[in-house]
N, C-alpha and C positions, 0 to 999 in steps of 0.2 A: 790594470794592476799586474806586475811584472810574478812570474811566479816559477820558482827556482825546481832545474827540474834534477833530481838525483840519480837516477837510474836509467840503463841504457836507452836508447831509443831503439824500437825491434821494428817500427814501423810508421806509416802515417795516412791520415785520409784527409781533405779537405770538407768540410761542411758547407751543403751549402744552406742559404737563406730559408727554400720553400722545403726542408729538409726539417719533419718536427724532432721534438725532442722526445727520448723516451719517457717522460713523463708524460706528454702528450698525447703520446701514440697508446699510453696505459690504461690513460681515462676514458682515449678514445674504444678501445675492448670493452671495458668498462658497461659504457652506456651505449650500445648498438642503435642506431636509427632504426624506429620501425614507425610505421604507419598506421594511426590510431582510426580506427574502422568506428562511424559513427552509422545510428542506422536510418535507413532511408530504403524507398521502396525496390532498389534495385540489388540489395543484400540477398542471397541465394539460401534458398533455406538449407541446414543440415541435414546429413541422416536421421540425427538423433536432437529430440530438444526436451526437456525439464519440463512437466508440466504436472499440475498441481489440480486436483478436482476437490471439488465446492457441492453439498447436498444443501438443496433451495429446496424446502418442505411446506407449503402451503396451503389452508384450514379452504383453498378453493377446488385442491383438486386430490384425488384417494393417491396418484403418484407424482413421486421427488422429481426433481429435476437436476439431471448431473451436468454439470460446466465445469467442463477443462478447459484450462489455461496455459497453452504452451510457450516457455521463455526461450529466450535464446542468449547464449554466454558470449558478448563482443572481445575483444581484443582479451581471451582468456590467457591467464597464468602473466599479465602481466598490471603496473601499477593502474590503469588504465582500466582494467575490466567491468563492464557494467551488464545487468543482468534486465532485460526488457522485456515484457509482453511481445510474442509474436502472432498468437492464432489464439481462435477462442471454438470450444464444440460445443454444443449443448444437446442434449439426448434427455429423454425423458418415454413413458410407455403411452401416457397423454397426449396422443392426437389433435386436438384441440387447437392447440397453439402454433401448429408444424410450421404452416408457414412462413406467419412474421417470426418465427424464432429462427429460422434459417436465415430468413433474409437480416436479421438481426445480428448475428455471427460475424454474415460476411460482411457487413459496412463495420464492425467493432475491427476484425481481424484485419480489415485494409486501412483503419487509423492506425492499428497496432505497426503496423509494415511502413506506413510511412513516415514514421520518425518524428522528431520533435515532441511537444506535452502533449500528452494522451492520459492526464489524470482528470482531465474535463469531464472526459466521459462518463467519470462516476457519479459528477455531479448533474449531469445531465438527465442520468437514468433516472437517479434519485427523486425527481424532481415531477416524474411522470405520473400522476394520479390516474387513477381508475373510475370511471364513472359513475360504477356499480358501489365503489367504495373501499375500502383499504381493509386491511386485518391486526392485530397483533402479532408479534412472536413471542417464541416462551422467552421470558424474563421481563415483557409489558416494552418493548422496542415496537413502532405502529410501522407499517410500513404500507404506501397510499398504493401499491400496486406490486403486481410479480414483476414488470420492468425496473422499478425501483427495487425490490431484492434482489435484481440482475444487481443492476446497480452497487447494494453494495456491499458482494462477494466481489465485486473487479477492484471496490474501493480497499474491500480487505487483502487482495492479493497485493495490490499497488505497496502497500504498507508494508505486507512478508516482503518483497523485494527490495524496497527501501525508497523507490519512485515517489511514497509519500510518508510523509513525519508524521509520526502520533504525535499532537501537540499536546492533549490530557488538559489535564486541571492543575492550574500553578500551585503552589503550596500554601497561600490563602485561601483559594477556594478547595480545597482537599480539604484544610483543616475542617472548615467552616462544614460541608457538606457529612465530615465525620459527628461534628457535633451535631450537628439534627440528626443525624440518623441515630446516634446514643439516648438523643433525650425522648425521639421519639418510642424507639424500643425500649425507653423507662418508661414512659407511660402505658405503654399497652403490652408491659411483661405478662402482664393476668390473662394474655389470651393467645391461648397455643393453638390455636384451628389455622392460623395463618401458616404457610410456608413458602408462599410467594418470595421473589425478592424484593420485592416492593408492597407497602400493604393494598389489601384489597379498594380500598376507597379511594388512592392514589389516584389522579389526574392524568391526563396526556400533556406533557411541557412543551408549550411550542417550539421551546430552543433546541431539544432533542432528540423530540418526536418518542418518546417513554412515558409509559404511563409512570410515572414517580411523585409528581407536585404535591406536595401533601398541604394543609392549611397549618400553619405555626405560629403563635405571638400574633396571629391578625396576617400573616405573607402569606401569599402560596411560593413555599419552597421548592424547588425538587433536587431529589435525592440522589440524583443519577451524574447530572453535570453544577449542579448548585446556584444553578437561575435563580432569581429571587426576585417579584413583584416589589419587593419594597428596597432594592438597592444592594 
């Protein structure tokens, strides 16, 4: 299209072809190439890394067990950034355990380093029963061994980081679990000795591993995730 020119000419340059446009070369400022660092065992550790300690208290031993969990920040300040498990310490004043729990560390700390799903681990732990037998925690949570409340302090870190989704309870079974828990604290308003979260007669629910299942209408409910024997 012909386009009429008004004003002196002061000068002139030829364009060429592989020559962009400055809109081009704008967008190109813009959005910088850079190189998204995913992590894999040959990542160098930092001076400095984020880490987050976890008190494991358990009715087997008179001392706590502290596990730090150190993160490391990948391709920080950009859209990109992910925040991942790198090391794992555990210290504790209990001897006992010294040395599968070191050697425990370092096999977590070297899945940690090599990159890809590492929320396995928590269901692995979990899963590790104790021969002698398991314990409660306070709020009626069972848990079949101290490797399994390794377990899941790394599950609950996985989740602060965001590595793993609380999935929780849909909004039918929220409801549903709120109404037994009302009707149940209607029936037993007359007795103030309780102050569990759960009542004292409660069951262990297979699905959740809490003492919560109460007996309701003929079902063993529980009160915790809303299992329910009868559907």
């Amino acid at each position: 299209m012909a386009k009429q020119i008004t004003q002196s000419i002061v000068g002139y340059k030829v364009k060429k072809d592989e020559e962009p446009t400055t809109e081009t070369a704008a967008k190109s400022e813009k959005k910088p190439s850079a190189d998204i660092v995913q992590m894999h065992e040959s990542v160098q550790r930092p001076e400095m890394l984020l880490g987050s300690t976890y008190k494991v208290k358990t009715p087997l031993s008179d001392h706590a067990l502290y596990m730090t969990i150190n993160d490391i920040v990948l391709n920080q300040g950009t859209e990109h950034e992910l925040r991942r498990p790198f090391e794992i310490f555990i210290n504790s004043k209990n001897m006992d355990h010294f040395m599968w729990v070191v050697a425990l560390t370092r096999v977590i700390s070297a899945v940690f380093r090599k990159g890809g799903d590492c929320t396995f681990l928590a269901e692995e732990l979990k899963a590790v029963f104790d021969p002698k037998g398991g314990y409660f925690k306070p709020g009626g949570k069972y848990m079949p061994s101290l490797v399994a409340e390794i377990g899941d302090a790394i599950e609950s870190h996985l989740r602060m980081i965001g590595l793993l989704k609380d999935e929780g309870l849909d909004e039918h079974q929220q409801k549903l679990v709120d109404e037994k828990r009302a009707e149940y604290d209607a029936l037993q308003a007359h007795d103030t000795t309780s102050t569990a979260d759960y009542p004292d007669s409660a069951q262990m629910c297979s699905k959740c591993m809490t003492k919560a299942a109460i007996l309701m209408d003929g079902c063993m409910t529980c009160l915790s995730c809303g299992d329910s024997k009868c559907g």
